[in-house]
C-alpha positions, -999 to +999 in steps of 0.1 A: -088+460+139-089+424+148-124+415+165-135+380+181-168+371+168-192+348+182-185+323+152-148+322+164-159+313+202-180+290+187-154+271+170-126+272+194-150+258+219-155+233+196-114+222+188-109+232+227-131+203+241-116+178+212-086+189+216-082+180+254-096+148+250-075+141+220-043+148+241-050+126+270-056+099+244-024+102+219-009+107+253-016+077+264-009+060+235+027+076+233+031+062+276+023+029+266+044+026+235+076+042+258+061+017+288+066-014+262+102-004+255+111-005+293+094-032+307+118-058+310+133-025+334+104-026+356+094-061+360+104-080+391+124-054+405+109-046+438+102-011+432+080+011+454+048+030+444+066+060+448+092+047+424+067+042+400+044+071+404+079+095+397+084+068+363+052+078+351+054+115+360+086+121+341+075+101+313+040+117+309+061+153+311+091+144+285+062+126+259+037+161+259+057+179+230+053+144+209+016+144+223+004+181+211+008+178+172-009+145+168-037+158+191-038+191+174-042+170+136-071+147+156-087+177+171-088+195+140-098+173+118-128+163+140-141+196+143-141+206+109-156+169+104-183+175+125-192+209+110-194+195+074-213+167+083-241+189+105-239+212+073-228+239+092-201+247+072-222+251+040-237+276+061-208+296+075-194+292+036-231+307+027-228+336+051-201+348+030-175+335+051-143+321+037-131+291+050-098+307+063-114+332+080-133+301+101-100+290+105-088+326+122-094+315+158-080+285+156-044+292+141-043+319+170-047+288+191-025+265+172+003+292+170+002+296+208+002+260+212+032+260+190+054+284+215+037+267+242+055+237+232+090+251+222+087+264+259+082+234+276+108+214+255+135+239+262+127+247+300+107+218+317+110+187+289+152+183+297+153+181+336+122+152+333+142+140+307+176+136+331+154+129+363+137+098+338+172+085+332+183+089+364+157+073+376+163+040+348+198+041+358+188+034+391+164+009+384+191-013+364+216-008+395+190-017+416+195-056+438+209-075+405+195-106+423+165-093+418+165-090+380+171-130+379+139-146+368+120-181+387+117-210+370+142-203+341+178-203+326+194-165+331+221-154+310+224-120+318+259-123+339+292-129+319+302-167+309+273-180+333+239-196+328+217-196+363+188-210+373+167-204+405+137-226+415+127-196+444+137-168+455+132-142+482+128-106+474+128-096+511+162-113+520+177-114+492+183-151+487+181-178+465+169-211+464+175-243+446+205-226+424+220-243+395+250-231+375+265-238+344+305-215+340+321-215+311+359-204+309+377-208+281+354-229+267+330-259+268+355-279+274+366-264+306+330-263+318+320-262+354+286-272+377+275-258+405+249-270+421+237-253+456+212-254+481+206-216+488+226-187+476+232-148+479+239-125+453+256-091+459+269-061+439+304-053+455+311-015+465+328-002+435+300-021+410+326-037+393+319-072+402+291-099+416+296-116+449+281-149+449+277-174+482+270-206+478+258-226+508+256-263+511+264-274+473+290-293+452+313-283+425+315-304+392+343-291+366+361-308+338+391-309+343+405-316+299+428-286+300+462-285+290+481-299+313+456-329+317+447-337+281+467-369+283+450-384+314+420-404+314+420-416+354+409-382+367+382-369+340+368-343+357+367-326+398+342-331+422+343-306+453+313-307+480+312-272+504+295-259+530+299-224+522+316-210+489+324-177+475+323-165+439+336-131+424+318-126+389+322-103+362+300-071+369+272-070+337+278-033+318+241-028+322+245-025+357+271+001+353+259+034+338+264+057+364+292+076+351+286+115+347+302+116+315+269+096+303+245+122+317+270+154+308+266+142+272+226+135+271+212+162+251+176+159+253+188+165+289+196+200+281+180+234+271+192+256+239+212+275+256+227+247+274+228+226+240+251+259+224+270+261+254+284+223+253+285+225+211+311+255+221+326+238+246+334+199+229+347+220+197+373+241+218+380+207+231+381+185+202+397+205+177+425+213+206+429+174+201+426+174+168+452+203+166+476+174+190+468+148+166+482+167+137+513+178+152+522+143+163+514+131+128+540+160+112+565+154+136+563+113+134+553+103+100+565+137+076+594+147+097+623+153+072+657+151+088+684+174+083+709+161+057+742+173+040+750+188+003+772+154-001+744+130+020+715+147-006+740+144-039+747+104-027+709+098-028+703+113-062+731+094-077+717+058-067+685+071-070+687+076-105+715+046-108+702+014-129+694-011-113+686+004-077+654-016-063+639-022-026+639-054-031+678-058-044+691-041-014+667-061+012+680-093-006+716-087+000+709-087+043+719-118+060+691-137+068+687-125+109+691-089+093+658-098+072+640-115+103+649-077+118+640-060+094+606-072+091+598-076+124+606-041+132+585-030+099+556-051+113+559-037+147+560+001+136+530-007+115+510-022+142+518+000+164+506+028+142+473+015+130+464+011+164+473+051+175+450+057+144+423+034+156+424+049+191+430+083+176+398+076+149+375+066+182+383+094+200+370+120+175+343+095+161+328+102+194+336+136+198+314+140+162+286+117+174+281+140+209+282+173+189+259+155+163+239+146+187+236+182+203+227+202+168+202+173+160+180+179+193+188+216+191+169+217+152+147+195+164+134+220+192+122+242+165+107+213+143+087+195+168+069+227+180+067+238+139+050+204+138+018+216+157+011+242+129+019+222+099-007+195+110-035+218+120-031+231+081-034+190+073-060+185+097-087+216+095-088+214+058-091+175+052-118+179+080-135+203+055-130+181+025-142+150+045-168+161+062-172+131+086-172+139+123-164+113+151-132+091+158-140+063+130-128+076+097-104+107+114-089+086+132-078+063+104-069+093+084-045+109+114-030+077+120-017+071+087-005+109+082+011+105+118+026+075+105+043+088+075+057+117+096+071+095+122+089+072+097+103+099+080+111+119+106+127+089+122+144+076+094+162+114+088+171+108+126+189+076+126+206+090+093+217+126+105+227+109+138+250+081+116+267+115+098+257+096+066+227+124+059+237+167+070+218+172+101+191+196+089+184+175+057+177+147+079+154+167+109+136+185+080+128+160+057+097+152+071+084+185+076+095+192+042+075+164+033+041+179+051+043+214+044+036+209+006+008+184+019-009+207+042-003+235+011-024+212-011-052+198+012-055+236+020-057+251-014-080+224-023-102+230+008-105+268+001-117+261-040-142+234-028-123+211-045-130+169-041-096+159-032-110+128-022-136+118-055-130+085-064-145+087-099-122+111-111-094+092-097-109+060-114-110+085-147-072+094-144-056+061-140-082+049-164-067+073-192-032+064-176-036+030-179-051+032-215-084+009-194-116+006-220-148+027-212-179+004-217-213+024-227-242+018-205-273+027-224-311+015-208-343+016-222-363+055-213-392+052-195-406+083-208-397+089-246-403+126-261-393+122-295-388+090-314-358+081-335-357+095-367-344+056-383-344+071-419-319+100-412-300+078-388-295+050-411-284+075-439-260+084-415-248+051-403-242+043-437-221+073-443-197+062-411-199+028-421-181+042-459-156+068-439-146+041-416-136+021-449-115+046-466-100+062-434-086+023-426-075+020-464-054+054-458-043+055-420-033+022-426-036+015-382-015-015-386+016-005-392+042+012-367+031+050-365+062+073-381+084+084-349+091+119-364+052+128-366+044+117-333+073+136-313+078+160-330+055+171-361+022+165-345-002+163-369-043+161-357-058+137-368-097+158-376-112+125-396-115+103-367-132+134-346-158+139-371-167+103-375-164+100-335-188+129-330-213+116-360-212+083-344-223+101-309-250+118-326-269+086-340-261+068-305-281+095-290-308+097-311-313+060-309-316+063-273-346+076-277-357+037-293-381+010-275-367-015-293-345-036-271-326-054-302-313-018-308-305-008-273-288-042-268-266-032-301-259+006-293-238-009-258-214-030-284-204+003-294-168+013-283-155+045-269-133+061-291-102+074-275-095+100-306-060+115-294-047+086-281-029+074-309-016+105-326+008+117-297+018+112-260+006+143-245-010+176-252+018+202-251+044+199-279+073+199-254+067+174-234+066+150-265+101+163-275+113+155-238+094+119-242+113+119-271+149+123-258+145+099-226+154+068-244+136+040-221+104+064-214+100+075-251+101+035-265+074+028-243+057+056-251+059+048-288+047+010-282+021+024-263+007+048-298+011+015-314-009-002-289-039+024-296-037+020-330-043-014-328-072-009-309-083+018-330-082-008-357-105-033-343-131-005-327-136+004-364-144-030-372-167-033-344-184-001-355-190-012-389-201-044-383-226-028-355-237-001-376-248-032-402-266-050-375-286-018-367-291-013-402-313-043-412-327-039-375-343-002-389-349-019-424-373-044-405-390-016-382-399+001-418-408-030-434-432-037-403-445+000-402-451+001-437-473-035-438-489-018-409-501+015-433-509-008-459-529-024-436-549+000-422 
């Protein structure tokens, strides 16, 4: 039986505090980056406080599914930061308590979170989502004069440039107005310059009416049929009162229902199923169309006689019988015919296909559209689970509370979600990925992530330890260990210099004759190395010798020695004799051309360096040698001495 302890209330008060305040900041952050994209949609449009309180409203309601995973991965991670660093999680761990069981209250939490979201993207996130377009459709229909800036050049109506020095929101009008129309080109160029004007959508929003008052009218006049005179170079016209029809900007005109029938984050599951049934019934009822017009018009075989059918075999098979003979024996208008009516039937049906390959592009785009928000219902509210199992156990491994470091870590895991989930977007939507490969891939990315940072959480292990990171890439790399050996304060034993110097001796002779057979220079044999490994014992047991007498004369207060014991390399003693540990993974190496070649440079590399570490070793172990020789000498002339 399942029973809530006082460690679990403890905790989920804990995330329950963070995670409120976490929301209202990502959500925020999400508002402002949506604001940024539609500010040129709000600026210097007139709009009302109501206008802008519903704006925000909508906006705040269709951003909360985005808002809950990131502040579910903040939350998380803070609170398991915060008990690390307090050490109370080395004392829930030394209670006996595992850390999934701390996590038990909080995955209740997170998995009602989780519906909580699929619920409000499915029932209240697709009516804000059509009231918040609505409402931008409206707001771009809204008094075009209004959308026309002070003070600068505006090109946002058809084959005109405008400038206004003032204008009125109240009345509408505008001041100081100067206009440059083009035509057909530069050439045909016209002026207009006018005291005050008035600009005006007309009823069916197809066009711009603009009145001019008390202005004049300067147009080239180099067109066709005046390209030859030079006494009339151009049209003057002063008015009191003019009027101008303009071509209606498309970003005025969105109001169409088609738009809004087709909006699919507009739409709940059921809805989204409903219209996948209904544009397939549709579409492949067109589709069906399309292939029956294509039979009957481009594979339609007429009916032809025994006699008509033996004719055509005979000059088919006749010598001689070309295309290009026949076409050459038509009179010359009978070519011109020809030709044209090939040319004509070609054109003609390369544009059917062009309209034909619109249609059902679009008709695949809409469905596409419709399956990619329907899987991405379920992936979006999967999210909020897959990031508590980042967040929690990277808090854990962390152990630093607050919104410094946490921050940075959510950010940058929040960033590598949304690129990827974006990217599999904009390639599912394109057709060029399939729809659930694109939508998943980024949660197919995280789960193994969260999997990992979970495990390693639960085993105590130091995911982030940058020594044995340094150590990897350092036996990756093939990077040189250096020794670091200090004088001991405090010495128990002293160096026994005879026995080490017998010793020293003997490594300084096997490092001789294991050179004179090894022979390190040359290329190592390909066959050994991939595939009959062979150890290589000699160079362990001088290694290990060597190690010995380095820690022995450790225990030294000379500092000539010490200073000589750090010249001593590190001897990699594997490195050169094969590529890695297991036998198969050699043979693989092996078989992969490029990779095993590198590989194989890369043994010779470390026998090289083999090479010269032995030659640093012998002549070290010489310098240490006479360095003992004159500690006996002196210790000796000191007995005699005394």
């Amino acid at each position: 039986m399942l029973r809530i302890k006082k460690l679990d209330i403890f905790i989920a008060k804990q995330f329950g505090l963070l995670f409120i305040g976490t929301f209202f900041i990502c959500q925020f952050v999400l508002m402002m980056q949506f604001l940024w994209r539609y500010i040129d949609e709000l600026i210097g449009k007139g709009l009302t406080m109501e206008v802008m309180a519903q704006f925000f409203w909508y906006m705040g309601l269709m951003l909360v599914p985005q808002a809950l995973p990131l502040a579910i991965l903040l939350s998380s991670l803070i609170t398991f930061g915060n008990l690390g660093e307090s050490s109370e999680l080395t004392a829930i761990k030394a209670a006996g308590i595992s850390l999934m069981q701390s996590f038990r209250s909080l995955i209740v939490i997170t998995i009602i979170i989780m519906f909580g979201s699929f619920y409000f993207q499915n029932n209240i996130g697709p009516s804000s989502n059509m009231k918040l377009t609505q409402l931008l459709i409206s707001m771009k229909q809204k008094s075009p004069e209004l959308e026309i800036p002070e003070g600068i050049f505006y090109d946002g109506i058809p084959n005109c440039n405008l400038y206004v020095q003032k204008k009125d929101i109240k009345t509408g009008k505008l001041y100081g107005v100067m206009i440059y129309r083009m035509t057909d080109s530069y050439e045909d160029a016209a002026i207009i310059l006018a005291d005050s004007a008035m600009l005006q959508s007309t009823a069916e929003k197809k066009h711009l009416l603009l009145t001019l008052w008390s202005g004049e009218w300067f147009e080239n006049m180099q067109s066709s049929e005046m390209a030859n005179s030079a006494s009339v170079p151009y049209r003057r016209e002063s008015f009191i009162s003019k009027r101008i029809v303009l071509d209606f900007d498309a970003d005025f005109n969105m109001t169409d229902a088609a738009s809004l029938s087709n909006n699919a984050k507009g739409k709940s599951l059921e809805q989204i199923y409903h219209t996948i049934d209904s544009l397939n019934a549709r579409y492949d009822s067109v589709g069906r169309s399309y292939l029956a017009d294509a039979s009957v018009r481009y594979y339609r075989i007429p009916s032809v006689s025994k006699a008509d059918s033996a004719n055509a075999i005979k000059k088919a098979d006749a010598k001689g019988y070309e295309i290009d003979t026949l076409f050459n024996r038509l009179p010359q208008s009978q070519k011109i015919r020809v030709i044209n009516s090939a040319l004509s039937d070609i054109r003609q049906a390369s544009s059917d296909l062009d309209f034909k390959s619109m249609m059902t592009g679009d008709a695949d785009q809409i469905i596409r559209l419709h399956k990619i928000e329907a899987i991405n219902k379920f992936m979006l509210a999967l999210s909020c689970l897959i990031f508590f199992f980042i967040g929690a156990p990277l808090g854990a491994i962390i152990r630093k509370g607050g919104l410094g470091f946490p921050v940075v870590i959510s950010v940058l895991i929040f960033i590598i979600y949304f690129i990827l989930d974006n990217s599999g977007y904009r390639m599912a939507r394109s057709g060029m990925w399939a729809i659930w490969f694109g939508k998943g891939l980024a949660s197919a990315v995280m789960i193994p992530l969260a999997i990992f940072v979970t495990w390693k959480a639960t085993n105590d292990s130091a995911v982030f330890n940058i020594d044995a990171y340094k150590e990897f890439f350092a036996k990756l790399l093939g990077i040189r260990l250096k020794r670091h050996i200090f004088g001991k304060e405090v010495i128990i034993n002293n160096p026994d210099y005879t026995t080490d110097a017998e010793k020293l001796a003997k490594i300084t002779e096997d490092v001789y004759i294991y050179n004179k057979v090894q022979h390190l220079k040359r290329l190592p044999n390909f066959i050994n190395v991939f595939f009959r490994y062979q150890p290589d014992h000699e160079i362990e047991r001088i290694n290990e010798e060597l190690e010995n007498v380095i820690e022995d004369l450790t225990n030294t207060k000379n500092k000539f020695i010490l200073h000589d014991l750090n010249k001593y390399p590190i001897l990699a003693t594997k490195a050169h004799t094969r590529p890695f540990e297991r036998k198969w993974l050699n043979i693989a190496a092996a078989i992969i051309v490029p990779f095993g070649i590198v590989l194989y440079l890369r043994m010779w590399r470390f026998r090289m360096r083999l090479y010269r570490d032995l030659r640093i070793i012998s002549q070290t172990n010489t310098d240490i040698l006479g360095r003992i020789k004159d500690i006996q000498t002196r210790n000796n002339q000191n007995v005699t001495i005394k």
